[in-house]
C-alpha distance (Angstrom), angle and dihedral (degrees) to the residues before:
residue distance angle dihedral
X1 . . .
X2 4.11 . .
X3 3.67 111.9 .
X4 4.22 84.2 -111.2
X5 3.96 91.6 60.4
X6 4.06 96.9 44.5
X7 3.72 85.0 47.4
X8 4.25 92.4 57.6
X9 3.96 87.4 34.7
X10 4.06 87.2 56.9
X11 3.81 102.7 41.7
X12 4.11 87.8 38.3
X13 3.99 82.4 52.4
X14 3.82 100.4 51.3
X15 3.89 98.2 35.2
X16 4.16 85.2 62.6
X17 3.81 90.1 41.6
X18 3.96 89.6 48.3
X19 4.21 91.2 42.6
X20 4.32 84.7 49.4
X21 3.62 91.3 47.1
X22 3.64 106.3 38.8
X23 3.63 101.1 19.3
X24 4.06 110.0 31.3
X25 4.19 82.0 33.8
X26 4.41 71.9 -135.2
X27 3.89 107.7 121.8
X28 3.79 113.9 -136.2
X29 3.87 103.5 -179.4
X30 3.55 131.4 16.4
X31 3.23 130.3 -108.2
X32 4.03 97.2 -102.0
X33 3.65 93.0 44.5
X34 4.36 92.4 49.7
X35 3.97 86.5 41.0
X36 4.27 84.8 61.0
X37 3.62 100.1 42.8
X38 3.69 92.1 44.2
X39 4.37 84.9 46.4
X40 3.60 83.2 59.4
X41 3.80 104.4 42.7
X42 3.75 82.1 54.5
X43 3.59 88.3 51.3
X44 3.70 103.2 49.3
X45 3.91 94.4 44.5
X46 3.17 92.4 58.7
X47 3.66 102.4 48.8
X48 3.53 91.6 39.8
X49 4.51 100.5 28.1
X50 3.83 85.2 166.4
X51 3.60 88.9 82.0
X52 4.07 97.7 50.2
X53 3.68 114.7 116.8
X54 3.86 132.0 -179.1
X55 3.46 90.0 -110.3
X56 3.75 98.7 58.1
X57 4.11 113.0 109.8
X58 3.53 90.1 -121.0
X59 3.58 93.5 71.2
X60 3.87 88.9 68.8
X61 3.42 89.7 77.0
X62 4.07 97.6 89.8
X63 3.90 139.8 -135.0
X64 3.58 139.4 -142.1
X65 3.91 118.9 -81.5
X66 4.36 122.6 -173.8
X67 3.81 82.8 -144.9
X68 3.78 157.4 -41.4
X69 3.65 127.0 -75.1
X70 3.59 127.6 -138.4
X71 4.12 111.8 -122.7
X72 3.92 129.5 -175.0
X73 3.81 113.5 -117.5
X74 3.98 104.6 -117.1
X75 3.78 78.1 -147.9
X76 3.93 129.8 32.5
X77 3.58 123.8 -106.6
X78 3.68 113.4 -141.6
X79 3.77 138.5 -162.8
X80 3.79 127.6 -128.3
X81 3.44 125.3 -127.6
X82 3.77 120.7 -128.2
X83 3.94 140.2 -130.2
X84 3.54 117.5 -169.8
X85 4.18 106.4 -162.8
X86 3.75 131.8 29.6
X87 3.49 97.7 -98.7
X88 3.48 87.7 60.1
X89 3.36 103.1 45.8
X90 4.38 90.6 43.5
X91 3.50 82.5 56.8
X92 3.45 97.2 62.3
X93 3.83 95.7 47.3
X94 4.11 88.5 45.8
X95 3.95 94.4 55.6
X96 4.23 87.7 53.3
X97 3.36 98.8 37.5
X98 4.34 86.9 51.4
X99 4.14 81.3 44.7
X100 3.94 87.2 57.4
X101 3.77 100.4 26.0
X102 3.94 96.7 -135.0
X103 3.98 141.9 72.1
X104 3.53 117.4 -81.8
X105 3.69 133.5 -145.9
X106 4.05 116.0 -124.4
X107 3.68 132.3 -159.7
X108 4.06 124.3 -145.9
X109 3.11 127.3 -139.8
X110 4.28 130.7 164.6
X111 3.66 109.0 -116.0
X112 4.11 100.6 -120.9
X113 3.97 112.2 -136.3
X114 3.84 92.0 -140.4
X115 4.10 128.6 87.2
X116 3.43 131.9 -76.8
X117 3.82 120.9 -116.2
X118 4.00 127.9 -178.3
X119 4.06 115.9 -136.0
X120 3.95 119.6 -161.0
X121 4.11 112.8 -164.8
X122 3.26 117.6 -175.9
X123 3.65 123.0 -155.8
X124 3.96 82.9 -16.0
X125 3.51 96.2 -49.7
X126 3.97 130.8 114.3
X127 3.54 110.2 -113.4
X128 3.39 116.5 156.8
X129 4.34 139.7 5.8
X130 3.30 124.5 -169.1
X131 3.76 131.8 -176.3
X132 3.95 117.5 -114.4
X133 3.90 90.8 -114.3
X134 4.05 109.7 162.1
X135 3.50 89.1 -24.7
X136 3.50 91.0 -99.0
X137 3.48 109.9 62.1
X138 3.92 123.5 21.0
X139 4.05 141.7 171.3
X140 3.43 123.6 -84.0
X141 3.67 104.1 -120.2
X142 3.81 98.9 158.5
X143 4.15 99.1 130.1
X144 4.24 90.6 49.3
X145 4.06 88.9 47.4
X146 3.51 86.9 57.0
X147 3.72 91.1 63.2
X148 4.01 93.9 60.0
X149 4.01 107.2 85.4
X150 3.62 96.5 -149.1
X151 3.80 91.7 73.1
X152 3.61 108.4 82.1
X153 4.31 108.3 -132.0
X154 4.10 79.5 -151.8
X155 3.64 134.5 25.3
X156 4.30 117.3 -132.2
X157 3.85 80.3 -115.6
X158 3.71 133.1 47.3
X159 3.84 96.9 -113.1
X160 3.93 132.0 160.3
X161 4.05 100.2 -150.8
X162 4.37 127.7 122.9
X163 3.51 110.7 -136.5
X164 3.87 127.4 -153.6
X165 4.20 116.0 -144.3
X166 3.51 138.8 146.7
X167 3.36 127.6 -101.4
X168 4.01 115.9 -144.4
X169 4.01 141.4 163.3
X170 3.97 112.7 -131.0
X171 3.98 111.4 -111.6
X172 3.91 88.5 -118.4
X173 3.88 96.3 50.6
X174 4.15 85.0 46.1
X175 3.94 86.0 57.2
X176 3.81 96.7 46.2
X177 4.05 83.4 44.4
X178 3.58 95.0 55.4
X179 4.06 91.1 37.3
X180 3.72 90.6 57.7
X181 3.88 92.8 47.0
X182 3.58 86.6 48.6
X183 3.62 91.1 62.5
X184 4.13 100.6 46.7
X185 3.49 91.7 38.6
X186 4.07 103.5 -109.3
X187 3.18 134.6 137.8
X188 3.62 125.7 -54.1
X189 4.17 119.0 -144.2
X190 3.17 118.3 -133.4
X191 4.07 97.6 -137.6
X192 3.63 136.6 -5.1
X193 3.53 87.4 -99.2
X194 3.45 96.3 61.1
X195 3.79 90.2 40.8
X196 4.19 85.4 53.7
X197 3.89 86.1 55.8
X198 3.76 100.7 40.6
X199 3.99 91.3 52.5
X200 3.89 91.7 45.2
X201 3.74 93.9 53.6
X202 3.67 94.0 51.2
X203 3.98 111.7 126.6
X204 3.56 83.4 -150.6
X205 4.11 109.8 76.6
X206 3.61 87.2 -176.1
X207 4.58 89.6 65.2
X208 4.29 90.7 42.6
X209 3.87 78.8 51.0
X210 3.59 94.4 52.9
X211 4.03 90.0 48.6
X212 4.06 115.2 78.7
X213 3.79 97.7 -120.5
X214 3.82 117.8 168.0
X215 3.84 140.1 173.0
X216 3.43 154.0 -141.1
X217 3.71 130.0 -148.2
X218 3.78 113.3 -133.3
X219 3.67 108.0 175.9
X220 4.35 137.1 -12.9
X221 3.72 132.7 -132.2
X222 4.10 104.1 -159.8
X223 3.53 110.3 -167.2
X224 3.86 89.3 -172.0
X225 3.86 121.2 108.6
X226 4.06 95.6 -124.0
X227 3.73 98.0 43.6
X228 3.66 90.8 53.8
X229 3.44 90.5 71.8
X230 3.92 93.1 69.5
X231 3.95 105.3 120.4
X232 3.70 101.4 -159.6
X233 3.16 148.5 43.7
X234 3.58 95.3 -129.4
X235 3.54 94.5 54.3
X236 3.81 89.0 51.2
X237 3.44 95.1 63.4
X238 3.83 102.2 45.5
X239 4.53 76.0 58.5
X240 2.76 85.1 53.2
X241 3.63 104.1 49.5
X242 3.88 78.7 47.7
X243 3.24 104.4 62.4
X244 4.03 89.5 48.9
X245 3.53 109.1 -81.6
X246 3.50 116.5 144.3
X247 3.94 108.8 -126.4
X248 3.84 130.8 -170.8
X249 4.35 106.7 -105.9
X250 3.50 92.2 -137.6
X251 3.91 105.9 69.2
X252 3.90 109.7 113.0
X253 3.44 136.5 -166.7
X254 3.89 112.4 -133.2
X255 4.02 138.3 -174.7
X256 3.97 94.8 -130.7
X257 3.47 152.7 -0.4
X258 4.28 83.6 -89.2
X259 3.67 80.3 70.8
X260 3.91 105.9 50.8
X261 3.95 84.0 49.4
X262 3.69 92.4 51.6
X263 4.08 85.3 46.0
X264 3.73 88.8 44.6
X265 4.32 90.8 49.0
X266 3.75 92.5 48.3
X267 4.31 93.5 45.8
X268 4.62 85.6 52.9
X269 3.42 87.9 76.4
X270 3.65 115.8 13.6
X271 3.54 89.2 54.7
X272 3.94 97.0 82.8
X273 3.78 83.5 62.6
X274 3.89 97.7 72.8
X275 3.67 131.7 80.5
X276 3.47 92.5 -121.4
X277 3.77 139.6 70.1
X278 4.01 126.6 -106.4
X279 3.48 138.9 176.4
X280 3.33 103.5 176.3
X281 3.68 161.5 -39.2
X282 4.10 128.0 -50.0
X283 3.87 107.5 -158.0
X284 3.67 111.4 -174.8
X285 3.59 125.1 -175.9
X286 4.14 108.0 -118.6
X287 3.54 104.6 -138.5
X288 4.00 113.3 85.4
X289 3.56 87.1 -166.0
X290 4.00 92.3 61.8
X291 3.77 88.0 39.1
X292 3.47 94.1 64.4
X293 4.15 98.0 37.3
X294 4.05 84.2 55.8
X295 3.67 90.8 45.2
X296 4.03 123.0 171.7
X297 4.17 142.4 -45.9
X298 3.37 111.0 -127.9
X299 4.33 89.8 -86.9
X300 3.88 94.2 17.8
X301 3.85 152.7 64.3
X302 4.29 105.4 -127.8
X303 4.08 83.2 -159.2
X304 3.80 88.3 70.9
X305 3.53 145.7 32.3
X306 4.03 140.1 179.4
X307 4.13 120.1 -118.7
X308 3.97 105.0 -150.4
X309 3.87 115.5 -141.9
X310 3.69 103.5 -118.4
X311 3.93 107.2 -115.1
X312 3.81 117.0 -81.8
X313 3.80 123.0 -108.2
X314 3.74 124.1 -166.7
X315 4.07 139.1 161.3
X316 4.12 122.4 -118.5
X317 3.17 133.0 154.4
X318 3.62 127.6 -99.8
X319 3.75 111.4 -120.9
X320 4.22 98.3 -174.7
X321 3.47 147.6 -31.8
X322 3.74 107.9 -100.7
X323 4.22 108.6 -154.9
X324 4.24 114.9 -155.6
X325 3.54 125.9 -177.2
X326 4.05 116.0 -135.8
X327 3.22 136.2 -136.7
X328 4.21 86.3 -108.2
X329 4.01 80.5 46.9
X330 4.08 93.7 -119.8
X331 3.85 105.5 139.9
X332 3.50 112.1 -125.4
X333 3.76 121.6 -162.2
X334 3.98 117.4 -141.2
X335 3.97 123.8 -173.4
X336 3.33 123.0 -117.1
X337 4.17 108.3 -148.1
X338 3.16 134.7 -171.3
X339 3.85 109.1 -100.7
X340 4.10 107.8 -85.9
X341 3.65 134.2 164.2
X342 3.77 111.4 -108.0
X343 3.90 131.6 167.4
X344 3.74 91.8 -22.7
X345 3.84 103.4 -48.9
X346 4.07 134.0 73.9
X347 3.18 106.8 -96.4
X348 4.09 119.3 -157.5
X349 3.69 107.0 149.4
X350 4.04 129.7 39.4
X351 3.70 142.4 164.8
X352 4.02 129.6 -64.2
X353 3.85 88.6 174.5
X354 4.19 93.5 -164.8
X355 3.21 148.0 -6.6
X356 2.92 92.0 -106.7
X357 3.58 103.2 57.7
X358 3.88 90.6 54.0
X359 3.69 87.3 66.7
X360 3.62 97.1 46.8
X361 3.74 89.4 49.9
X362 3.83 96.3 42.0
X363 3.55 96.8 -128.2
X364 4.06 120.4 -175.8
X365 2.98 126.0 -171.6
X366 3.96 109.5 -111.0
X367 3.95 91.8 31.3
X368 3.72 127.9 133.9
X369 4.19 101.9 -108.9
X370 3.66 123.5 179.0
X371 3.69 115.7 -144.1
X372 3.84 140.3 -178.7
X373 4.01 138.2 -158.8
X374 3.87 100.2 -101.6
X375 3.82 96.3 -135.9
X376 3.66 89.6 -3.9
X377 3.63 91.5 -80.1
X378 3.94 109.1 76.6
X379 3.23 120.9 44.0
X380 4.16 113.7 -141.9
X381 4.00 131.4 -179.9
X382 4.27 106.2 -105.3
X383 3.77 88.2 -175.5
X384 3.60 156.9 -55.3
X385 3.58 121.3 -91.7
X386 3.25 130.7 -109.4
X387 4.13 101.8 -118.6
X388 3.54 128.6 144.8
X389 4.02 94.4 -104.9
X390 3.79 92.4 58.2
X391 4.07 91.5 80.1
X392 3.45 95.2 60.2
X393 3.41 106.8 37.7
X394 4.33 109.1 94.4
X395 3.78 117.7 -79.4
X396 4.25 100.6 -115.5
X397 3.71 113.0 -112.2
X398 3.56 121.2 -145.4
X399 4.09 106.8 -120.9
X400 3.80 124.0 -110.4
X401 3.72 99.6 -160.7
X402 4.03 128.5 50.7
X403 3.71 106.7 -95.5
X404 4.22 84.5 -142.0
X405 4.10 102.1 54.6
X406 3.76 106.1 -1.5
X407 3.83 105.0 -114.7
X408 4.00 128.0 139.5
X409 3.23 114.1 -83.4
X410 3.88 121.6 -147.3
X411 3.57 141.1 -161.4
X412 4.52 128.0 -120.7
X413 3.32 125.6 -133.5
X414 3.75 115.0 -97.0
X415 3.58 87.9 6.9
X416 3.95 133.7 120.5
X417 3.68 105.2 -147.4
X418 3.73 147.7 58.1
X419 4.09 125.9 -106.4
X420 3.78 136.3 -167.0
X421 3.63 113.7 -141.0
X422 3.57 105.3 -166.0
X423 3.90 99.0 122.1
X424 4.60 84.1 -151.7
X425 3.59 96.7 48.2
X426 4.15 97.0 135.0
X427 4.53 98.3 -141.4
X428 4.24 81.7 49.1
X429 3.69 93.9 58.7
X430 3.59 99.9 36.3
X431 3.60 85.9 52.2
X432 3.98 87.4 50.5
X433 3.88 88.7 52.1
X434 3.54 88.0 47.3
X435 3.63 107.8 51.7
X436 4.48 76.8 41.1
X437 3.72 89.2 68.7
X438 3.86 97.3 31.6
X439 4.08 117.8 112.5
X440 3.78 89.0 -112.2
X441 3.73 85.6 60.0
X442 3.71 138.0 30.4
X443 4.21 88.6 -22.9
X444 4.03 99.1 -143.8
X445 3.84 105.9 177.3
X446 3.82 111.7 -127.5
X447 4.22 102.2 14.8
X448 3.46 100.8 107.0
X449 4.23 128.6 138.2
X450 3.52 93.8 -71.5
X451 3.79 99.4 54.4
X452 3.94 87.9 36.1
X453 3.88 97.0 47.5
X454 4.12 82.4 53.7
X455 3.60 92.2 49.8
X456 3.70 99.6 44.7
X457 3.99 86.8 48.1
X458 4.05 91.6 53.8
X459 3.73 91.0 45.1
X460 3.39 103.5 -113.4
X461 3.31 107.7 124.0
X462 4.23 126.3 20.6
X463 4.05 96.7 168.8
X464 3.91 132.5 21.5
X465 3.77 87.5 -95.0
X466 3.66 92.6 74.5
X467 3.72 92.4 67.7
X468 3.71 97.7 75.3
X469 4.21 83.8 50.9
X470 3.44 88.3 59.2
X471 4.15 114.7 116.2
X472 3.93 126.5 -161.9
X473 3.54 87.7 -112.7
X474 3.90 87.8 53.5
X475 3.68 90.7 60.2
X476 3.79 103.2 44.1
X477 4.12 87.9 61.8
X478 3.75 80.2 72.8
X479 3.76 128.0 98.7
X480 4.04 116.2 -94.6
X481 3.62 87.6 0.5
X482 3.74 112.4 133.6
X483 4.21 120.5 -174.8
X484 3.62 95.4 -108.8
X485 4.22 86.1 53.0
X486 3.57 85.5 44.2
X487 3.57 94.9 57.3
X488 3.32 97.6 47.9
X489 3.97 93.9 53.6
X490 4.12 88.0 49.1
X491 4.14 80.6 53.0
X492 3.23 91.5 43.0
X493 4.12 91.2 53.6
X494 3.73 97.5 39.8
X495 3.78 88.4 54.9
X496 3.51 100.6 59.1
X497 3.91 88.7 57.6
X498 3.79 81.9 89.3
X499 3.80 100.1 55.0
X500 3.62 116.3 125.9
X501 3.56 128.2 -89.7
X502 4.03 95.4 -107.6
X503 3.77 83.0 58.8
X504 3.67 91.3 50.9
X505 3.61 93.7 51.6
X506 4.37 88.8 47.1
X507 3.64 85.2 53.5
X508 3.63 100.5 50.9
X509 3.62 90.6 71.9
X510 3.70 93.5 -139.0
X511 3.94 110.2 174.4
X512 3.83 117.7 -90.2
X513 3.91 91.2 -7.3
X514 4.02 99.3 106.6
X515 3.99 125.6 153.2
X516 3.63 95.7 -54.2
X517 3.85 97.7 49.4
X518 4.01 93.0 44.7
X519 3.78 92.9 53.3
X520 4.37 87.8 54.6
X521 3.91 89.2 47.1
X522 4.04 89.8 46.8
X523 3.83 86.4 48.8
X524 4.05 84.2 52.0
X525 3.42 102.8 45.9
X526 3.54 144.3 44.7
X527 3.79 101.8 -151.6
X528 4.23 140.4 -0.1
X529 4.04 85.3 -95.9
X530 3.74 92.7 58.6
X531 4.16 89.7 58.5
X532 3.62 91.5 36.1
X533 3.95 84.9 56.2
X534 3.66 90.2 40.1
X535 3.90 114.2 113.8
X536 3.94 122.6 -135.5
X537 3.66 95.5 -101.3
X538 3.72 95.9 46.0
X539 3.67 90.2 54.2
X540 4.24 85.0 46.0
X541 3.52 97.0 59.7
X542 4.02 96.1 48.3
X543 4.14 93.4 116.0
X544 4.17 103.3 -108.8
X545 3.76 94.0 24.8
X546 3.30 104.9 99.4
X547 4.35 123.9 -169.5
X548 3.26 93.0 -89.3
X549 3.67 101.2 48.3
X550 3.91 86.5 44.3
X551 4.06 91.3 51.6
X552 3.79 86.6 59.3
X553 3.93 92.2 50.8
X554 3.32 101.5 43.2
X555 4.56 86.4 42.7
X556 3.76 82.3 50.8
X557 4.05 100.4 59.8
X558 3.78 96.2 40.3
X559 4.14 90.0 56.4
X560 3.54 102.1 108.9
X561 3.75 88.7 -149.9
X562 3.52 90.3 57.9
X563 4.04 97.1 40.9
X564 3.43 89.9 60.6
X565 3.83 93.1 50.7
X566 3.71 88.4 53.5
X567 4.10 86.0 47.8
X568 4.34 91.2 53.2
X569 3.92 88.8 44.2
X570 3.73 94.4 59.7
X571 3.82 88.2 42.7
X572 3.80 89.5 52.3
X573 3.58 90.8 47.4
X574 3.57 105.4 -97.6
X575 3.76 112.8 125.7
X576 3.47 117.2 121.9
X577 3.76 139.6 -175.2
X578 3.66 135.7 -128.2
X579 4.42 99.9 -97.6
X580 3.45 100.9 176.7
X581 3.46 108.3 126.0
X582 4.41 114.8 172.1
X583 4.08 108.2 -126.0
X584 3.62 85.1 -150.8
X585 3.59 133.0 -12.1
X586 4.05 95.2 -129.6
X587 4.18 82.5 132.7
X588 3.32 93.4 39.5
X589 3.95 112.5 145.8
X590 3.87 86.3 10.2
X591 4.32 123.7 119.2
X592 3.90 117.7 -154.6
X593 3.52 124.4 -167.3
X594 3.72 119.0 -161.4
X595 3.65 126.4 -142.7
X596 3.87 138.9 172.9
X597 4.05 127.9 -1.6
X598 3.68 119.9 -30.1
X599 4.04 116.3 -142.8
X600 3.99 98.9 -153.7
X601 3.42 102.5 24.4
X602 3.76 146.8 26.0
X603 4.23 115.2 -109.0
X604 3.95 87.0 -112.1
X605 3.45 85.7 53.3
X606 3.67 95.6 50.6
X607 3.95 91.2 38.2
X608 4.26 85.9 56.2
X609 3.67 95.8 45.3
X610 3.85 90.5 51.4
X611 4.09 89.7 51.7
X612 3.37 90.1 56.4
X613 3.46 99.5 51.0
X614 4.15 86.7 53.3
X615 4.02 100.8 -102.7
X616 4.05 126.2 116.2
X617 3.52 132.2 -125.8
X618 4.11 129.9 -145.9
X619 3.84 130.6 176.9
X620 3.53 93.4 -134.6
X621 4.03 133.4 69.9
X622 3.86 107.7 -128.5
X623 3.66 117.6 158.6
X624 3.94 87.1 -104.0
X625 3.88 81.6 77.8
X626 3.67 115.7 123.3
X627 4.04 95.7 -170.6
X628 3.83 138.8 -10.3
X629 3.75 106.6 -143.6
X630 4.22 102.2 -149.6
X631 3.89 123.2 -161.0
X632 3.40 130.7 164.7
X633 3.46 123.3 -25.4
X634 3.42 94.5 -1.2
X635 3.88 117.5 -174.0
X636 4.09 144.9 -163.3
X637 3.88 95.7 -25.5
X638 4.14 87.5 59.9
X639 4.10 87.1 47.9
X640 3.81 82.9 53.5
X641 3.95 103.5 42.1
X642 3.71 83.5 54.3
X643 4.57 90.3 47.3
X644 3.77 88.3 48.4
X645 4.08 96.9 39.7
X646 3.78 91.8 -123.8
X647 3.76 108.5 156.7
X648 3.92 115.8 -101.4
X649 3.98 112.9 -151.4
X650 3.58 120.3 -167.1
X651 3.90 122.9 -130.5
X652 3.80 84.2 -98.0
X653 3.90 98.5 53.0
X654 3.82 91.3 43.9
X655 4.07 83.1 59.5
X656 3.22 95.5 45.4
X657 4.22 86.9 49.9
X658 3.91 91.8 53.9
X659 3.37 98.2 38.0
């Protein structure tokens, strides 16, 4: 056989082995016999590199990239709206079946917690994936997509289509993830969702590669004549499937909207059972015909819509009350459970909030509690139980002393909460440091609580200052830390020197100034000397800055302690000014408060974009309040917008604002 022909008979070999495995979930090698025909492709490509192609499986293996650019969908991405009971959701399939005058068919489909990607192949070959982005505009991600085996690098038929899927990390690779970064001491994700997104965004191909990323196919555009002709939905996706998609088993076909709520019933519970995460339901109407009469919203489909799970509640029981010291010094008190399955994850510790609220709730430790993600992100304690046990178990005690260095703690006016106020207490300053180096802060790549714990414990640092002290040879006395790591956390310290002043002011820590409040005091002042020289009733007539906030500002820069932090910064080189300068001033003279989840951006993102288009945001509703900008499960501050008659945009009408 010519070098050529064993080349084809390889890659033809693996692809169908990788489409069983990952695709058909039905093994068709083993792993010794794959691991020898893949040796050889190797082999023969690189004595003979003529032969490579893009499709070959050893092109999945990933490269290096200096960064990501942005490409322009060729066709929109859109969001789906949501209904969250049955009535709801029969609604919706009542006011298009009256438009049409007849019963329509549905299709099923579970609604994938991962992120959407768009894949072009032309004449059956993977050209190009880009990341959802605002639906508009995306990331070209194309070399890191080629790492995840689901994706076929060529279709069984030379076809010119883009396909939409999700991309998504199985539950039990997210737990071996996190167990292994447990061990070396990185960083943990939060979900596999996140996990998904952190290994896709990876400038390094060869670390997404590494990370068992998979996908399902969710719908097709075919830009050839013959597939056009496809009349449903349905249909579509079994073609799909053909042509080597991988598909989720569990979309159905049903008669009526009885159906989907049957489908949705049976997916509340079951769902906890699969590897995967889900949300939700996708119910699409069949008929591609009636899809395309109905047409879209201006940020949805009207043929289809997404039924959200409601969020899980279960019973545990709670083990302790775990006390932590922050980097403001309030205590906060965080419930230790016993380990229970909830929306998805394990769950084994959740929130207590206050002090307060544990006596309002009469929690004991050792009760039965039930508890629920907030969101279905955080989880948080609804309640004890009422059981027999609960009377005689000890009524909890709010503490006196700091759990971290033992002094008094005390109480502030007006204030639910309890503080220590020793200015040395150890958890208070590595929470400072912490919160220093966090993204929301100063953003230094690779100081986080491990590396700080290790530092504080060797002495080398004892406030946030002490970081820009820090030497190379400082770092390499650590554990794990080798001089090339080393270097690049010195780097990564000497670059945040030249953060902007808002980011300053989020670092400092100072109490009840947090993202919001340092972006209005960068938007006041030019430098840290300008506040510092700022008098009380300057600061108190800032718009959003009330006199209580402004007490705490102007307290803050007349501390000695913390004047001569300010003093060592500048001599360490960090002494920033204010940067913000408006693009436009279309929201000039306009406040925005943001509430609930965002689809196309993150609220920071939102809150930045709004800056630099001249408008102000607050996180509270006042009747000063231009706009409330409502997402996704949007809470108290939408119930208020609508009390006070503020306006409430959604995330499409604040694009269509800016754009």
């Amino acid at each position: 056989m010519e070098p050529s022909e064993r080349i084809e008979y390889l890659k033809n070999e693996i692809n169908k082995s990788n489409y069983k495995y990952y695709v058909e979930e039905n093994p068709y090698l083993s792993d010794f016999e794959y691991d020898k025909l893949f040796a050889e492709l190797k082999e023969l490509e690189a004595k003979y590199p003529m032969f490579k192609t893009p499709d070959s499986p050893t092109q999945r293996v990933g490269s290096v990239s200096e960064k990501f650019f942005s490409h322009t969908h060729k066709y929109r991405l859109y969001s789906l709206d949501n209904t969250y009971n049955y009535e709801e959701l029969s609604a919706w399939y009542t006011k298009i079946c009256n438009e049409f005058n007849k019963e329509l068919e549905l299709v099923c489909e579970l609604k994938i917690d991962g992120l959407a990607i768009a894949l072009t192949y032309t004449d059956g070959l993977f050209t190009l994936g880009v990341t959802r982005g605002d639906g508009v505009t995306g990331e070209n991600i194309t070399q890191n997509l080629k790492t995840v085996k689901a994706i076929p690098l060529r279709l069984f038929k030379n076809k010119n289509l883009e396909v939409r899927g999700e991309i998504y990390m199985p539950k039990s690779s997210f737990e071996k993830l996190n167990e292994e970064a447990l061990n070396t001491g990185e960083k943990i994700f939060a979900n596999p969702r996140n996990a998904a997104s952190g290994s896709l965004r990876q400038l390094d191909s060869t670390v997404t590669a590494k990370r068992d990323l998979s996908m399902f196919t969710y719908t097709g555009i075919f830009e050839d004549t013959e597939d056009k002709n496809i009349k449903t939905h349905y249909d579509s996706m079994m073609y799909l499937k053909e042509l080597g998609f991988k598909i989720n088993p569990n979309i159905r076909l049903v008669k009526g909207i009885q159906g989907a709520i049957e489908y949705c019933k049976e997916w509340e519970t079951k769902r906890f059972e699969l590897d995967y995460a889900t949300d939700g339901v996708v119910i699409k109407i069949n008929d591609i015909a009636v899809q395309k009469n109905l047409g879209y919203t201006a940020r949805a489909p009207k043929w289809a819509t997404a039924f959200k799970f409601p969020p899980e509640e279960v019973t545990t029981k709670l083990l302790d009350i775990e006390l932590n010291t922050g980097k403001t010094g309030v205590i906060t008190p965080v419930a230790v459970l016993k380990p229970v399955q909830l929306g998805g994850s394990v769950v084994s510790r959740a929130s207590l909030h206050n002090f307060d609220e544990i006596k309002r709730l009469d929690i004991r430790i050792g009760d039965k509690v039930l508890i629920k993600k907030a969101a279905e992100i955080i989880p948080k304690v609804i309640k004890s139980m009422d059981t027999p046990s609960h009377y005689k178990l000890p009524v909890y005690n709010a503490p006196t002393h700091c759990p971290a260095c033992g002094a008094p703690l005390t109480e502030k006016e007006n204030e639910v909460g309890l503080y220590c106020q020793n200015p040395q207490c150890n958890q208070l300053m590595r929470a400072k440091i912490e919160y220093w180096a966090s993204k929301e802060a100063m953003d230094i790549d690779f100081v986080g609580p491990s590396l700080i714990q290790q530092l504080y414990d060797k002495k080398f640092i004892s406030n946030p200052v002490d970081l820009y002290r820090l030497t190379t040879q400082d770092l390499t006395q650590l554990d794990l830390i080798q001089e090339k790591s080393a270097s690049n956390i010195y780097n990564a310290i000497q670059q945040s020197k030249t953060r902007p002043l808002n980011r300053l002011l989020t670092a400092l820590g100072i109490r009840h100034v947090g993202k919001e409040t340092a972006d209005i005091l960068a938007s006041e002042f030019a430098t840290l000397d300008d506040i510092k020289s700022a008098s009380l009733e300057q600061l108190s007539e800032i718009e959003n800055i009330g006199d209580i906030i402004a007490r705490s500002i102007y307290d803050f820069f007349k501390d000695e302690n913390n004047i001569k932090m300010i003093e060592d910064l500048k001599i360490l080189g960090v002494n920033p000014v204010s940067k913000v300068k408006p693009k436009s001033d279309k929201l000039a003279g306009k406040t925005f408060v943001l509430t609930g989840t965002l689809q196309n951006m993150t609220r920071d993102e939102a809150s930045e974009i709004i800056k630099s288009h001249g408008g102000k945001t607050s996180s509270s509703v006042s009747k000063k309040t231009s706009y409330v900008l409502a997402g996704e499960n949007a809470g108290s501050k939408l119930d208020k917008a609508q009390d006070l008659g503020v306006i409430i945009l959604t995330e499409n009408d604040f694009l269509e604002m800016i754009k």
